[in-house]
KOLVOBA-371576 format. One line per field, with one value per residue: y, z, x of N, C-alpha, C in turn. Coordinates in nm, 4 decimals, m for minus. Each point is the difference from the previous one (the first is absolute). Layout:
<rs>
n.Y Y, ... .
n.Z Z, ... .
n.X X, ... .
ca.Y Y, ... .
ca.Z Z, ... .
ca.X X, ... .
c.Y Y, ... .
c.Z Z, ... .
c.X X, ... .
</rs>
This chain:
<rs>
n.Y 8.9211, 0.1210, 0.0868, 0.1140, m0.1155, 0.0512, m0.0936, 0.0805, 0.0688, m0.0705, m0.0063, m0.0729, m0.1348, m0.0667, m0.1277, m0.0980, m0.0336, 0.2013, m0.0207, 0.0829, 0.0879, 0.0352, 0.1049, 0.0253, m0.1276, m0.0781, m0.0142, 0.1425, m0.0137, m0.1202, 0.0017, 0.0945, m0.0340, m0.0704, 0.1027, 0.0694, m0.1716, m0.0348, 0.1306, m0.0411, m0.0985, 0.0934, 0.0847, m0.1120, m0.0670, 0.0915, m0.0486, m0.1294, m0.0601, 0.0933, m0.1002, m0.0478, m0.0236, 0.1664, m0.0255, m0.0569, 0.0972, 0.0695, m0.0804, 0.0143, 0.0984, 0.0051, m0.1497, 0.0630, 0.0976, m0.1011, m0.0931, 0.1170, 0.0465, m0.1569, 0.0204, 0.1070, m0.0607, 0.0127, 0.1208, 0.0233, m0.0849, 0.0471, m0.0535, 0.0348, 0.0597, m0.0285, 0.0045, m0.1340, 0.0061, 0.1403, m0.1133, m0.0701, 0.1034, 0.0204, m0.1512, m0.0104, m0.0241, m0.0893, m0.0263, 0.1112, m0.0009, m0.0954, 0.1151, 0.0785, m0.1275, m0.0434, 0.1145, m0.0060, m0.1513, m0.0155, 0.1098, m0.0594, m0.0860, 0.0536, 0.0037, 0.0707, m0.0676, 0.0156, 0.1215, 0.0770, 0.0600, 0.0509, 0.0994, m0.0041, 0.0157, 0.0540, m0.0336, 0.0998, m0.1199, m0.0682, 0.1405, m0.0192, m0.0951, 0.1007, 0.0948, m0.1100, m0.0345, 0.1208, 0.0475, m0.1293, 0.0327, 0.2061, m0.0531, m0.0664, 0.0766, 0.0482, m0.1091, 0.0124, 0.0991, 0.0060, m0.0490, 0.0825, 0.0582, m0.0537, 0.0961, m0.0873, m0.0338, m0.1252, m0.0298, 0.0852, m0.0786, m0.1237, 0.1067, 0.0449, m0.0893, m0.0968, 0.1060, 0.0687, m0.1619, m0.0685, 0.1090, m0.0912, m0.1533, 0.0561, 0.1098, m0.1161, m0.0963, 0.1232, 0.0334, m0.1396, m0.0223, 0.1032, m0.0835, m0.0213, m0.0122, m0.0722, 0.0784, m0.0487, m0.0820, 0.1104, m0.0457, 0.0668, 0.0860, 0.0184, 0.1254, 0.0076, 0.0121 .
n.Z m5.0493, 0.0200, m0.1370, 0.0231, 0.0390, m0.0663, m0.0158, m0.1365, 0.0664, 0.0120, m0.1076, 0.1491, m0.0006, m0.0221, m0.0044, m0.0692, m0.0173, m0.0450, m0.0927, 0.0825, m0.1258, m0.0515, m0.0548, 0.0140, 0.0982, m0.0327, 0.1103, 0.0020, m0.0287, 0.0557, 0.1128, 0.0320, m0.0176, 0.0405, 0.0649, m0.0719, m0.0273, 0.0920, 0.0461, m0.0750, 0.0103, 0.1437, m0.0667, m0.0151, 0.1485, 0.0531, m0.0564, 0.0455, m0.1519, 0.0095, m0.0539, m0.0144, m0.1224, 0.0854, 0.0367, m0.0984, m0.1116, 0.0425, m0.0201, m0.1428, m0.0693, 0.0575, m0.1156, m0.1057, 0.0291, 0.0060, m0.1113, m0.0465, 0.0606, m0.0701, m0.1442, 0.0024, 0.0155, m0.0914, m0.0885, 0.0965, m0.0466, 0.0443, m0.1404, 0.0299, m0.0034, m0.0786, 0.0900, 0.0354, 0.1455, m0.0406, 0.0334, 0.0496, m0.0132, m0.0308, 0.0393, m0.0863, m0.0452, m0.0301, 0.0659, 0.0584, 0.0161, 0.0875, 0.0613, m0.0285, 0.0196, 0.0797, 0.0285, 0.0369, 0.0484, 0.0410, 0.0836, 0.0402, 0.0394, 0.0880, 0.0370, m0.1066, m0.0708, 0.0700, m0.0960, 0.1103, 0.0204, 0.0985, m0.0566, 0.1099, 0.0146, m0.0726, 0.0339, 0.0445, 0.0104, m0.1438, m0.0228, 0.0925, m0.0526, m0.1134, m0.0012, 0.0159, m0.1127, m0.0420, 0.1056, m0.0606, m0.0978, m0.0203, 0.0538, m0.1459, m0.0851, 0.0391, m0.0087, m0.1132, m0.0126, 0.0153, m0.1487, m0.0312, 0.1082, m0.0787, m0.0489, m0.0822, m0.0796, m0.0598, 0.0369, 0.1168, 0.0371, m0.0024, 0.0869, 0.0344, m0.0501, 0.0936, 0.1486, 0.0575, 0.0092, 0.1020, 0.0662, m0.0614, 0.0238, 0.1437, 0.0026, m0.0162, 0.0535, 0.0965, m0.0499, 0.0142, 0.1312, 0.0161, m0.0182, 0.1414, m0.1101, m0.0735, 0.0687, m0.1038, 0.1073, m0.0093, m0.0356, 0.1125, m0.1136, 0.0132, 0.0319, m0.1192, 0.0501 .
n.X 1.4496, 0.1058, m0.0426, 0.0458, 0.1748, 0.0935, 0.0258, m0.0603, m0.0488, 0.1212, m0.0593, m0.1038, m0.0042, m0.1305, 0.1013, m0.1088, 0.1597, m0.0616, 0.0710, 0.0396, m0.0190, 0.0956, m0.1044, 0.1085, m0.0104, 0.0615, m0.0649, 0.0404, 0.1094, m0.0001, m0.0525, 0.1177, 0.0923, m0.0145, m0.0285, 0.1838, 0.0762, m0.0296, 0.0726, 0.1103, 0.0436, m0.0234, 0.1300, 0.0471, m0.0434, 0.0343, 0.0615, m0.0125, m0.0551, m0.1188, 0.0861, m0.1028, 0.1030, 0.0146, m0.1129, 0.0004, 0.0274, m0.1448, m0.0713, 0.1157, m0.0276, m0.1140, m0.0103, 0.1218, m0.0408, m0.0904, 0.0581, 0.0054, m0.1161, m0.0387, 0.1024, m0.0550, m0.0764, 0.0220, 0.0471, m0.1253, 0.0915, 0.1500, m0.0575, 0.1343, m0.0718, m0.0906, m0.1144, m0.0170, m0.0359, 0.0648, 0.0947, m0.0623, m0.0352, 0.1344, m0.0325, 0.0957, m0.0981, 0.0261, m0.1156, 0.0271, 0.1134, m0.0977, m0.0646, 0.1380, 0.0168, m0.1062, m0.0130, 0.1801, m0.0485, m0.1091, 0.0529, 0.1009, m0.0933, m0.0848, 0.1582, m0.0244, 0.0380, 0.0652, 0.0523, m0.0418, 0.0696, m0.0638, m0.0647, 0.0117, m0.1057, m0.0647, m0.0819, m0.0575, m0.1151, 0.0131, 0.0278, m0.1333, m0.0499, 0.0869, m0.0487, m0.0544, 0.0565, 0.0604, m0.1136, m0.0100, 0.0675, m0.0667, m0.1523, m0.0226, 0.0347, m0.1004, m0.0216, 0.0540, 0.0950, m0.1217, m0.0584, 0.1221, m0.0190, m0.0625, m0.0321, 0.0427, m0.1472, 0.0346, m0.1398, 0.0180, 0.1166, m0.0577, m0.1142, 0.1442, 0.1172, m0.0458, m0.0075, 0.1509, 0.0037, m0.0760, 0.0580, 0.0954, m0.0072, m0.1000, 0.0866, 0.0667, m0.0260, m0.0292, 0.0745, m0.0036, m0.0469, 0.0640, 0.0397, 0.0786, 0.1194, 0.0868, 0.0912, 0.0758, 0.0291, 0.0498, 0.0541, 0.0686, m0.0150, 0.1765, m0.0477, 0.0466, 0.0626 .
ca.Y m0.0057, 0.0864, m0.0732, 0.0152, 0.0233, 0.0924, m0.1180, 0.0101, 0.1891, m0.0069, m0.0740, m0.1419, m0.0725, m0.1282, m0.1077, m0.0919, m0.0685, 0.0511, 0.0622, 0.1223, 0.0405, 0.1637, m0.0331, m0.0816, m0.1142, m0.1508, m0.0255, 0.1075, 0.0359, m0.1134, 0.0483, 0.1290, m0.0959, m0.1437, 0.1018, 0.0629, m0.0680, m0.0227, 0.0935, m0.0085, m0.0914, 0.0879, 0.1112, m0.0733, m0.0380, 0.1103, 0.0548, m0.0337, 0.0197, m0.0639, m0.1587, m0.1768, m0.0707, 0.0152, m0.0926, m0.0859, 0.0132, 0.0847, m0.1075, m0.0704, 0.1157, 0.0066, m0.1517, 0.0131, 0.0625, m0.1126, m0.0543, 0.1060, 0.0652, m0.1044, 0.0331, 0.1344, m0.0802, m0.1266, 0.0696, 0.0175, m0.1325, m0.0482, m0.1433, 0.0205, 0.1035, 0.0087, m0.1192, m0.0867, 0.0478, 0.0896, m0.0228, m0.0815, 0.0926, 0.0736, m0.0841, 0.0464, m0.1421, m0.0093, 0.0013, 0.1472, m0.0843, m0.1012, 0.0763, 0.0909, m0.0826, m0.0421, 0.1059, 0.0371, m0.0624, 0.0842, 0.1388, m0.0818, m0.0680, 0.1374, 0.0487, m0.0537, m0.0136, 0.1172, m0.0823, 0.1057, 0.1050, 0.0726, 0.0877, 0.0332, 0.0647, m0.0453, 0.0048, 0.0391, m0.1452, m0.1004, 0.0541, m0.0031, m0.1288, m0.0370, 0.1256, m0.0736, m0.1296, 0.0349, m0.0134, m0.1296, m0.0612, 0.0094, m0.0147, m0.1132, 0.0463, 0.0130, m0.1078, m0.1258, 0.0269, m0.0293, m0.1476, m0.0717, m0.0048, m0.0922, 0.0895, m0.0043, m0.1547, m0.0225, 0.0181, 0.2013, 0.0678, m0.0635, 0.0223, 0.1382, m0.0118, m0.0485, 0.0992, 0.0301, m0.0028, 0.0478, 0.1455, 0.0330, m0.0278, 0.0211, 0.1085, m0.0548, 0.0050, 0.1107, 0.0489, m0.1117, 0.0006, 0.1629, 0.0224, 0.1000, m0.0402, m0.0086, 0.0290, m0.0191, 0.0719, 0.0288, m0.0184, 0.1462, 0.0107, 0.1629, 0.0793, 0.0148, 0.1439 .
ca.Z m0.0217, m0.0949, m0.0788, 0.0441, 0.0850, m0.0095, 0.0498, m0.0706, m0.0317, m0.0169, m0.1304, 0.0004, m0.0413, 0.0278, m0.0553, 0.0959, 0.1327, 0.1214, m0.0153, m0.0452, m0.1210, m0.0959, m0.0964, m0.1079, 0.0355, m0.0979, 0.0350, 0.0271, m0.1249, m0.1237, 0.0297, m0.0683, m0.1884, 0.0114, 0.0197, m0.0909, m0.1575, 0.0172, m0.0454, m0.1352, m0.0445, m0.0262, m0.1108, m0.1469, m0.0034, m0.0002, m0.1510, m0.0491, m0.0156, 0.0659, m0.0986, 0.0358, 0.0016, 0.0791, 0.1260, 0.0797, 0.0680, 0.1353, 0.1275, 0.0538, 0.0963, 0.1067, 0.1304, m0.0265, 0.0838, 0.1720, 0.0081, 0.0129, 0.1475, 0.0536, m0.0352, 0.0881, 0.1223, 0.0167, m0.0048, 0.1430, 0.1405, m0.0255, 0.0925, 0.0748, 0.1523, 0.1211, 0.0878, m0.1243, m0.0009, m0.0486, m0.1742, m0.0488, m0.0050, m0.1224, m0.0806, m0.1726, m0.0435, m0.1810, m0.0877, m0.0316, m0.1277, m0.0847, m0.0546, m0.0986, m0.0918, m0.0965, m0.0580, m0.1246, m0.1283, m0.0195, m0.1066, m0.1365, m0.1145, m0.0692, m0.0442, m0.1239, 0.0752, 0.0182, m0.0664, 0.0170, 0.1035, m0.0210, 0.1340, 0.0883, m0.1158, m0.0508, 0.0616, 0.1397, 0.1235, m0.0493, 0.0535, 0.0958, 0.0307, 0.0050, 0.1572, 0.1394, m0.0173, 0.0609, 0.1254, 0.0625, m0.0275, 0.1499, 0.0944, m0.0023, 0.0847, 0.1664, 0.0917, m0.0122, 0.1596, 0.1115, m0.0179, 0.0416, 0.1356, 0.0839, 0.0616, m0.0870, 0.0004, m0.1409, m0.0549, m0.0524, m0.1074, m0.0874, m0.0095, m0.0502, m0.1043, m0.1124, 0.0009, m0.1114, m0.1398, 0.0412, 0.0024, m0.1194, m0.1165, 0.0242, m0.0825, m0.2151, 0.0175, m0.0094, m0.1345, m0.1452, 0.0121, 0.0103, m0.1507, m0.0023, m0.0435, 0.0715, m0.0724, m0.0040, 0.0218, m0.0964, 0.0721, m0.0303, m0.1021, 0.0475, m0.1464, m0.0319, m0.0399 .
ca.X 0.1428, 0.0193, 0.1053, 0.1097, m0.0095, 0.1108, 0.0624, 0.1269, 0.0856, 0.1192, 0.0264, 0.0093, m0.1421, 0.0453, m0.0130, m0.0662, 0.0570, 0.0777, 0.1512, m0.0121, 0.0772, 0.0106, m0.0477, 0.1041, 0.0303, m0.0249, m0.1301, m0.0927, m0.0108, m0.0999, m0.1216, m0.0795, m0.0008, m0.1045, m0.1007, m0.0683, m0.0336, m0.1748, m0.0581, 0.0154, m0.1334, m0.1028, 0.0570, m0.0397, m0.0966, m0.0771, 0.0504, m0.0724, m0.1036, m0.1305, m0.0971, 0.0038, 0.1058, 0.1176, m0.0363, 0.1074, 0.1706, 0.0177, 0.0042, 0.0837, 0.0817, m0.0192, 0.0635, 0.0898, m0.0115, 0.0267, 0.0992, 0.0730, 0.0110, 0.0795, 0.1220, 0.0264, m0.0499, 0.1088, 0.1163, 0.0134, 0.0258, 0.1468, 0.0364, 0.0728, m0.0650, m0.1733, 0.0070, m0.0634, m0.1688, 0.0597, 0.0342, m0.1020, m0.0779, 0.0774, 0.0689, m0.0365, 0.0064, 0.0406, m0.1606, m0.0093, 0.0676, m0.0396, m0.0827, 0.0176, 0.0523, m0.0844, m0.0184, 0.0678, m0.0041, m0.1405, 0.0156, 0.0786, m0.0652, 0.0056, 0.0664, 0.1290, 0.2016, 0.0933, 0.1354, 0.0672, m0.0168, m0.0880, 0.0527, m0.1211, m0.1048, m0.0852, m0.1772, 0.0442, m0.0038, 0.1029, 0.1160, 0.0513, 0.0013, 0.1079, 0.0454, m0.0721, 0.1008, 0.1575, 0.0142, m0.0215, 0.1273, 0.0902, m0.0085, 0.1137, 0.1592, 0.0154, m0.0313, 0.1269, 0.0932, m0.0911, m0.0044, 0.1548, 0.0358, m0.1050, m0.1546, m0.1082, m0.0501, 0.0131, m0.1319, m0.0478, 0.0982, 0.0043, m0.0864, m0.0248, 0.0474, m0.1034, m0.0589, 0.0234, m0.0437, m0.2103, m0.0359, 0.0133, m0.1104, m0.0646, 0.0288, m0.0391, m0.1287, m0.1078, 0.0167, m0.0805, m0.1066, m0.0674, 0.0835, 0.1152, 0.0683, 0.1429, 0.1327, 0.1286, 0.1152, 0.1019, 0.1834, 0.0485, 0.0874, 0.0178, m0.0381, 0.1243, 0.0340 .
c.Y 0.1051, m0.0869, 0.0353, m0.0226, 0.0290, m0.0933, m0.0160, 0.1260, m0.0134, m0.1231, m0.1602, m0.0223, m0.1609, m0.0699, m0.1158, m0.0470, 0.0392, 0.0723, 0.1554, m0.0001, 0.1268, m0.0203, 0.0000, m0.0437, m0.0778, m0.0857, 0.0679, 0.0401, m0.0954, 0.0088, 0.1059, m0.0665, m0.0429, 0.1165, 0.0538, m0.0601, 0.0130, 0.1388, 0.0379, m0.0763, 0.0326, 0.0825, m0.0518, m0.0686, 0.1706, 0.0476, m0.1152, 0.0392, m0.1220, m0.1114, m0.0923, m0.0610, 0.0203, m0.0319, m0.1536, 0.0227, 0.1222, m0.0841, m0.0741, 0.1298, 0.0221, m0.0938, 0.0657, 0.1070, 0.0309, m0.0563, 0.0885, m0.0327, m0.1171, m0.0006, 0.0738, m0.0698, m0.1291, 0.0751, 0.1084, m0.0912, m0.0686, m0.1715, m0.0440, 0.0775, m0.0295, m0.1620, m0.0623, 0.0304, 0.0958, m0.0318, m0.1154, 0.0854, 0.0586, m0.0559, 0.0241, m0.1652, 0.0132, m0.0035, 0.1185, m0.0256, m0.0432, 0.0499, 0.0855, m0.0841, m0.0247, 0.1102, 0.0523, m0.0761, 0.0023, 0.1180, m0.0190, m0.0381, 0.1244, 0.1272, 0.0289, m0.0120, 0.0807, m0.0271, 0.1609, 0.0615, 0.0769, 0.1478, 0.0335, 0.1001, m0.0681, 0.0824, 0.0615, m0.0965, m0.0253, 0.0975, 0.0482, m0.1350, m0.0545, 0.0703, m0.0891, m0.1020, 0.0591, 0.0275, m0.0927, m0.0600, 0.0542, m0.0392, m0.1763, 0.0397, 0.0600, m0.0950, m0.1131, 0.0223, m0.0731, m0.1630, m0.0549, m0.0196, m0.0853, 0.0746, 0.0077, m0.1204, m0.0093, 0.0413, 0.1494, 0.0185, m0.0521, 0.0388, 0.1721, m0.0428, 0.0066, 0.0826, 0.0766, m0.0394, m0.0054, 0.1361, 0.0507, m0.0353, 0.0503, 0.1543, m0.0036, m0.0395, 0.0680, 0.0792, m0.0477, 0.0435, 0.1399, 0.0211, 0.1340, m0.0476, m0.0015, 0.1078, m0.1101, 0.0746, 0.0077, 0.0493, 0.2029, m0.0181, 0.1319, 0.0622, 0.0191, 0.1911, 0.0382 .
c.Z m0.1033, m0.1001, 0.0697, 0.1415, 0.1060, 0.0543, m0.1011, m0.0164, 0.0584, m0.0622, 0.0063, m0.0461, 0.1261, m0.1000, 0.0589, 0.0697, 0.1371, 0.0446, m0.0629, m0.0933, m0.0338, m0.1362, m0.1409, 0.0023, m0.1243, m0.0141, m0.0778, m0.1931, m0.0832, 0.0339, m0.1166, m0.1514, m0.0236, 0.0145, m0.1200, m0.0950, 0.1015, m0.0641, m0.1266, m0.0292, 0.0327, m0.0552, m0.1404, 0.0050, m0.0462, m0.1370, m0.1177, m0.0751, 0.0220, m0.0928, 0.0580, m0.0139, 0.1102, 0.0906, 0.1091, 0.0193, 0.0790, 0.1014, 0.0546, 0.0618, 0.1184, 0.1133, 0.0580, 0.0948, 0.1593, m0.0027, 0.0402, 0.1662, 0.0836, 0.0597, 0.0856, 0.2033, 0.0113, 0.0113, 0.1209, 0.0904, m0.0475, 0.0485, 0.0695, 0.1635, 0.0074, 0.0118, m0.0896, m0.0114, m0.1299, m0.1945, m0.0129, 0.0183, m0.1154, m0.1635, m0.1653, m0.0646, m0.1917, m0.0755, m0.0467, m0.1702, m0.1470, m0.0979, m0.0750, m0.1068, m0.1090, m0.0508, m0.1158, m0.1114, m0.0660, m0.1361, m0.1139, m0.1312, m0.1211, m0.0575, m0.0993, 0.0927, m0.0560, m0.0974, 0.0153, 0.1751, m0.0189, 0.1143, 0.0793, m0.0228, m0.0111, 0.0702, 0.1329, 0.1085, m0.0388, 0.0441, 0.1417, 0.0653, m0.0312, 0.0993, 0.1378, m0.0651, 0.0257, 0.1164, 0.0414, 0.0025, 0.1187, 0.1415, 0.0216, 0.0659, 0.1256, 0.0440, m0.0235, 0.1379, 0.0992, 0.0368, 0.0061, 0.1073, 0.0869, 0.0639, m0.1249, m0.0457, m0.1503, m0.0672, m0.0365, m0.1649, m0.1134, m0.0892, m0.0796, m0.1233, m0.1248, m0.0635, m0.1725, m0.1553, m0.0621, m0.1057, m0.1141, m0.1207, 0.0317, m0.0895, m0.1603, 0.0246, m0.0003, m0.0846, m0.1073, 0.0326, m0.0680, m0.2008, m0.0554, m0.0494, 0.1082, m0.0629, m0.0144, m0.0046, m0.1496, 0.0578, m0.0755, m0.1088, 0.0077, m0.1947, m0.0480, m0.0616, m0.1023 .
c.X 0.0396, 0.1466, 0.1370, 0.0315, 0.0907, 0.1076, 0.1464, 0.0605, 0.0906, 0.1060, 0.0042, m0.1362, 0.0320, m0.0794, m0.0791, 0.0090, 0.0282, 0.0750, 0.0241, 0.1401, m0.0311, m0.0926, 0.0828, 0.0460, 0.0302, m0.1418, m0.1216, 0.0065, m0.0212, m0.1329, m0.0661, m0.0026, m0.1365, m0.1400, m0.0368, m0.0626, m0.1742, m0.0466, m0.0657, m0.1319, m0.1708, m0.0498, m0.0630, m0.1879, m0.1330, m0.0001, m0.1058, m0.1112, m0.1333, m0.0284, 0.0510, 0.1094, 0.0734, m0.0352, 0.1034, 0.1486, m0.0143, m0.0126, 0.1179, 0.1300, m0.0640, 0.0397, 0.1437, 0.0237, m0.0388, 0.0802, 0.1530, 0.0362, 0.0426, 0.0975, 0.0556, 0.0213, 0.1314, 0.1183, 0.0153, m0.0086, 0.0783, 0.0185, 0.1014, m0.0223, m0.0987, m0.0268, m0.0920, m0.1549, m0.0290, m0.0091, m0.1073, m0.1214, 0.0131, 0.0151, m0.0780, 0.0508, m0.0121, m0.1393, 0.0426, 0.0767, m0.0385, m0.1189, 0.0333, 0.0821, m0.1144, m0.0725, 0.0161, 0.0046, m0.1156, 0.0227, 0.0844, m0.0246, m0.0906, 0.0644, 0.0850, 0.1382, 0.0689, 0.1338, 0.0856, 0.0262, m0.1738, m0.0182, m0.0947, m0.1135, m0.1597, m0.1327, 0.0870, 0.0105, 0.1471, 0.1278, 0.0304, 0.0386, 0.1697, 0.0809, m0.0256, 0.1360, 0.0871, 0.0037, m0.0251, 0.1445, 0.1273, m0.0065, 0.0530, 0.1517, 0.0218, m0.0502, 0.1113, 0.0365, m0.0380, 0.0154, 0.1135, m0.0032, m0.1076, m0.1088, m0.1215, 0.0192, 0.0606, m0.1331, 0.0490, 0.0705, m0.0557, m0.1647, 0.0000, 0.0714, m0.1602, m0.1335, 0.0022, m0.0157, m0.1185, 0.0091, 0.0731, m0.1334, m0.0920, m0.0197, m0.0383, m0.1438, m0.0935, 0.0352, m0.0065, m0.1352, m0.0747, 0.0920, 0.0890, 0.0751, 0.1287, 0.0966, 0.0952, 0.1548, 0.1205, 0.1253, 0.0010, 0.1387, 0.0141, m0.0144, 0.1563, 0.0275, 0.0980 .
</rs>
């Protein structure tokens, strides 16, 4: 089977269900969302360094990252259009959830608390890992739309919100871990002339 197969050189794709769309579709561009935060998160896993401690929260970016393509699998099959065979094939259930919950509370406990803004930064993992949260947050906003109209499950939305906050502590974290410090944020004071 060759990778290419020219099925989109004139700007469609299809969707699981079938259904042919433009690749800037509404569909197509939470897709692509949801791709890059995975990207990202390979971006940050490669960046890693080789000790033992980082061992389990690579394990848990990697869960996070099947979990990704789930997502992805669910947001190509308009529960509204494809046939049920289709979406129970598709289906993204709340364990996924339930796992970056307890995660985050996990890393927490290790965390000093926070009594500021802080700015994205730190250990190259930990700053790309915040680079994998703001594209988690946009590919949140291309999928609301989606979820208004009844083509997405309460679980997705409710899995990238949370995403995002995973991938925030997850960021303080490997940089506790690697003892990158934090910036605090400082409100801009214009220079007086």
């Amino acid at each position: 089977m060759k990778l290419y197969t020219k099925t989109g050189d004139k700007g469609e794709t299809s969707l699981f269900s079938g259904q042919r769309v433009l690749k800037n579709d509404p569909f197509i561009e939470a897709l692509g969302a949801v791709d890059e935060c995975n990207s990202a998160i390979g971006a940050a896993l490669s960046l890693f360094p080789a000790h033992n401690a980082m061992k389990p929260v690579k394990e848990q970016l990697e869960a996070i990252q099947h979990a990704l393509f789930d997502v992805g699998a669910a947001l190509a099959t308009p529960r509204t259009k494809a046939a049920q065979s289709k979406l129970e094939k598709t289906r993204f259930d709340n364990e996924a959830v339930e796992a970056l919950e307890k995660w985050i509370d996990s890393m927490e406990e290790h965390l000093p608390p926070l009594h500021a803004f802080i700015l994205p930064g730190g250990h190259p993992a930990g700053s790309m890992l915040h680079m994998a949260r703001s594209i988690c947050r946009r590919a949140e906003r291309r999928v609301l739309p989606l979820h208004k109209n009844g083509d997405v499950s309460d679980v997705v939305v409710i899995y990238l919100n949370r995403l995002s906050d995973y991938l925030f502590s997850v960021s303080r974290y490997v940089n506790n871990l690697n003892h990158s410090p934090e910036t605090t944020w400082k409100q801009h004071k214009p220079h007086e002339t």
